[in-house]
N, C-alpha and C positions, 0 to 999 in steps of 0.2 A: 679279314686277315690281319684289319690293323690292330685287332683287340677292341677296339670303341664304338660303340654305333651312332651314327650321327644322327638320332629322332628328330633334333632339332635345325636340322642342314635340310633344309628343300632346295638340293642343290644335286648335278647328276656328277659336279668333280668328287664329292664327298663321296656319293656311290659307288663310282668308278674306283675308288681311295679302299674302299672297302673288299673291294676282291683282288686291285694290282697295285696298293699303297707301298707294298713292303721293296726294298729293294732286289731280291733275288728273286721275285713275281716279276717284274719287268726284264731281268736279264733272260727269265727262264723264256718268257714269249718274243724277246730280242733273236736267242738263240733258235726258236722254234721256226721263226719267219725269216731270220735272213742269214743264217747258218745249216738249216735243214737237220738240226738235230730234232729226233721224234722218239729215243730210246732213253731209258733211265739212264745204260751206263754213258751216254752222249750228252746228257747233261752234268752227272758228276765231274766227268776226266772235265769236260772246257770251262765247268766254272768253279770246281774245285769246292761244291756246297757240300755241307753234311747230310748224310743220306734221311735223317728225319725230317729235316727243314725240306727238303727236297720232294721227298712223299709226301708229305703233308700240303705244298704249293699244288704239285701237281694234281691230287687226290680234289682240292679245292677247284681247280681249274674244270676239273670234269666234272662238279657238283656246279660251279657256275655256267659251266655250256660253253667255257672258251676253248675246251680242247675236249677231243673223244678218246676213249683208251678200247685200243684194238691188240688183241691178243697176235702175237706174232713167231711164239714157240708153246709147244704141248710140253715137252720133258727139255729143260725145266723150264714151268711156266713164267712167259716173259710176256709185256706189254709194249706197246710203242704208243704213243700219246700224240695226236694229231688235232692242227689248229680248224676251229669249225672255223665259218663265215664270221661267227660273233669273235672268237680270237684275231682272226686276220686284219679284221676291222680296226685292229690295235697299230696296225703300221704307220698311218697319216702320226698318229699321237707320238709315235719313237724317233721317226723320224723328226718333229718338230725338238724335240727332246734333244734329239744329236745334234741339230743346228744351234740349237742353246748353247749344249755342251763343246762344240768347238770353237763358236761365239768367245764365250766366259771361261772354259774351265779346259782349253787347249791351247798352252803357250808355242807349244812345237809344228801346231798346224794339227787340220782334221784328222785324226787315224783311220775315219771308214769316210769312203763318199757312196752315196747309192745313185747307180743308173738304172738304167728300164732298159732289161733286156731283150727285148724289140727290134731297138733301135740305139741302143750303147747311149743317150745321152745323161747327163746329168739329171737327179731327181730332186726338188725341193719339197718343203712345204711352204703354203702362203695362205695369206689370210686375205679372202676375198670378199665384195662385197657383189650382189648376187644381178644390183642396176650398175656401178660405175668399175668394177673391178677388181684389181689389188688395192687393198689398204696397206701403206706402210708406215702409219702411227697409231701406236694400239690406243691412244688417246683419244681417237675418231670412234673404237668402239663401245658401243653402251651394254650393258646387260638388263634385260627387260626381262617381266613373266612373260613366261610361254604357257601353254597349255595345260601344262601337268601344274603350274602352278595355283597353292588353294588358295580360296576366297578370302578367307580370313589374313591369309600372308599379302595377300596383292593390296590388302586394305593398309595392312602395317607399314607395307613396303610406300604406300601414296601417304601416307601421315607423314613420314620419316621425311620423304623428301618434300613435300610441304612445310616441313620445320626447316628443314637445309635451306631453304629458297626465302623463306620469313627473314631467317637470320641471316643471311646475306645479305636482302635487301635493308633491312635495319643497319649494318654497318656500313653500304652503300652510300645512303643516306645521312648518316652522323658527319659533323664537319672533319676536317683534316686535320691534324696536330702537323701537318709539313708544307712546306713550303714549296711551289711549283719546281726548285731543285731538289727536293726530295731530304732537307736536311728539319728537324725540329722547331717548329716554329717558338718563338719567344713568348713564355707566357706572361700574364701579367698579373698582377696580384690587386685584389679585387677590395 
């Protein structure tokens, strides 16, 4: 959807970028999961998109598997668009996205909060680690290959960072130009 393909991204955000990059892809599956709209004219009237942009998201969505389109009137034929498992799957991601968003880009405080209707409490997202917990400095996290990662890139990926580590240690090791308080040491002229 974004226009570009990424040949060069062995990366699953770039893919993910590729069917829900656009911004009215993400409000249409916002809307789908925590508003219960599933009809075209339900997504026009609440987000007020153009009806091509809008067909075209949607039409996308049921060629990528995230929603299924189920006929829901004979005369005049009408559809309802419904999120599979793989769409649903999208919720942990919107919600981290709103926590962002009221984070950074809500001066007046959160507009939506989600709870688990269950049990009415509060819902987050959090970045866990799977022996000690919650993590709460993204600075602890590393990204590594996994599995689907090629051979050829896991090799690049170990050169890259064997240069990062060379050259570190080289400037580790070079003397100091400052002084134990940190101010320029005095050169001398030789």
């Amino acid at each position: 959807m974004l226009g570009k393909a990424y040949e060069n991204e062995v990366c699953s955000i770039a893919r993910a970028l590729e069917v829900v990059g656009e911004r009215w892809s993400l409000l249409i599956i916002r809307n789908a999961l925590f508003a219960g709209s599933t009809r075209y004219s339900d997504f026009q009237r609440s987000l007020g998109i153009a009806s091509n942009i809008l067909t075209s998201r949607l039409d996308g969505f049921v060629d990528a598997g995230i929603m299924r389109r189920r006929r829901y009137s004979d005369e005049p034929e009408l559809y309802e668009y419904l999120l599979t498992p793989k769409g649903r799957d999208f919720a942990p991601a919107l919600i981290a996205l709103t926590e962002w968003g009221n984070r950074w880009a809500a001066p007046e405080g959160a507009p939506i909060l989600y709870s688990h209707t269950v049990c009415g409490s509060a819902v987050s997202h959090e970045v866990l680690c799977a022996r000690c917990g919650r993590v709460d400095d993204p600075a602890e996290v590393q990204a590594r290959p996994g599995p689907g990662m090629p051979a050829e890139r896991i090799e690049l990926m170990a050169k890259r960072r064997a240069g990062r580590s060379a050259s570190q240690h080289t400037a580790e090791s070079q003397p100091s130009l400052a002084d134990p308080g940190g101010r320029p040491a005095a050169r001398t002229q030789g």
